[in-house]
C-alpha positions in Angstrom: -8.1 9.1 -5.5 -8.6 5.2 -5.4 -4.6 4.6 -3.6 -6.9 6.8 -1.1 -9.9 4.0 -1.2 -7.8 1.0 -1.1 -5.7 2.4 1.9 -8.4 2.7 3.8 -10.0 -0.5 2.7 -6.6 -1.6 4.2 -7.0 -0.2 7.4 -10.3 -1.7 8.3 -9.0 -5.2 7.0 -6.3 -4.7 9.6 -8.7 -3.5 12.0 -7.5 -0.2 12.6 -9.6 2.8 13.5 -10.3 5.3 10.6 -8.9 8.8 10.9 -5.7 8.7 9.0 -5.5 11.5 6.1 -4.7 10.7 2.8 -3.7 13.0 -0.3 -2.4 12.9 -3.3 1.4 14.0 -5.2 2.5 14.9 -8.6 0.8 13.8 -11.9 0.9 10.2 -10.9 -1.1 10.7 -7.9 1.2 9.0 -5.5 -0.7 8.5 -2.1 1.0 10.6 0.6 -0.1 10.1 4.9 0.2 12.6 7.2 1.1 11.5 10.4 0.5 12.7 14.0 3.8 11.9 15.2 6.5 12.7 12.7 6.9 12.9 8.8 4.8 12.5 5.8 4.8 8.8 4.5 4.6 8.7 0.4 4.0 6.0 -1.3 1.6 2.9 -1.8 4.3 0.3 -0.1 5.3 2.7 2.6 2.0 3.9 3.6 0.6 -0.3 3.5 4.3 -1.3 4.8 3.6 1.2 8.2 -0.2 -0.2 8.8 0.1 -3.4 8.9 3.1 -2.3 11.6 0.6 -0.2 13.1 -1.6 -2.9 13.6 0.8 -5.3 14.8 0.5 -8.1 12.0 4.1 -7.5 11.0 3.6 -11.2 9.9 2.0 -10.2 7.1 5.4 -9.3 6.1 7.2 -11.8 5.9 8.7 -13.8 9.2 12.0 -14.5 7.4 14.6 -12.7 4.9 13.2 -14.7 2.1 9.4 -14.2 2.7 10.0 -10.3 3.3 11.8 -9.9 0.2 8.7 -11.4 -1.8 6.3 -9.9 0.2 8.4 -6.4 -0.9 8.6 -7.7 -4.8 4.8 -8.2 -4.7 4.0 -4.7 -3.7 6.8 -3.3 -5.8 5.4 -5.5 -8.9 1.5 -4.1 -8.1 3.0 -0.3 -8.1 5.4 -0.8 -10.9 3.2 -3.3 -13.2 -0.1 -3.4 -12.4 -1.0 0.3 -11.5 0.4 1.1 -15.4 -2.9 -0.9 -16.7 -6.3 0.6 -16.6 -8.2 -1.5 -18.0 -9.4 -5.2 -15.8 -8.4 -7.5 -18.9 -4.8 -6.1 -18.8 -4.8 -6.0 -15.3 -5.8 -10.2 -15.3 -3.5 -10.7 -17.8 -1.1 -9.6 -15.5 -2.0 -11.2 -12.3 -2.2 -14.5 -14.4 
């Protein structure tokens, strides 16, 4: 699953220890954490959303409500736009 490999690409980015567990839902392969201490997370924005909290660089975030909101519509636009494109000219075209 590569939500699976860029999560964890994530995590030692952010410095965090390996050992989280990913899988995968449904035909889109939506990325899905288990946690130790509670509920599932599902999701590319939630899961990436909750490490950088768990790693306390909540910066990366956004500091105030105008930085968080496009911090959010970046990650929306990647899951929504750029994870419909398989092939790396379409996905350049994009970023561009």
């Amino acid at each position: 699953m590569a939500a699976a490999a860029e999560l964890t690409l994530l995590e030692k980015s952010l410095g965090l220890s390996k050992g989280n567990k990913y899988s995968a839902q449904g035909d889109r392969q939506i990325p899905v954490l288990q946690t130790n201490n509670g509920p599932s997370l599902t999701g590319l924005t939630t899961i990436a959303s909750h490490l950088v909290k768990q790693a306390n660089k909540e910066y990366l975030l956004g500091s105030t409500a105008e930085e968080k909101a496009i911090v959010q519509q970046w990650l929306e636009y990647r899951v929504t736009r750029v994870d419909r494109h398989s092939h790396k000219d379409d996905i350049h075209t994009l970023l561009k």
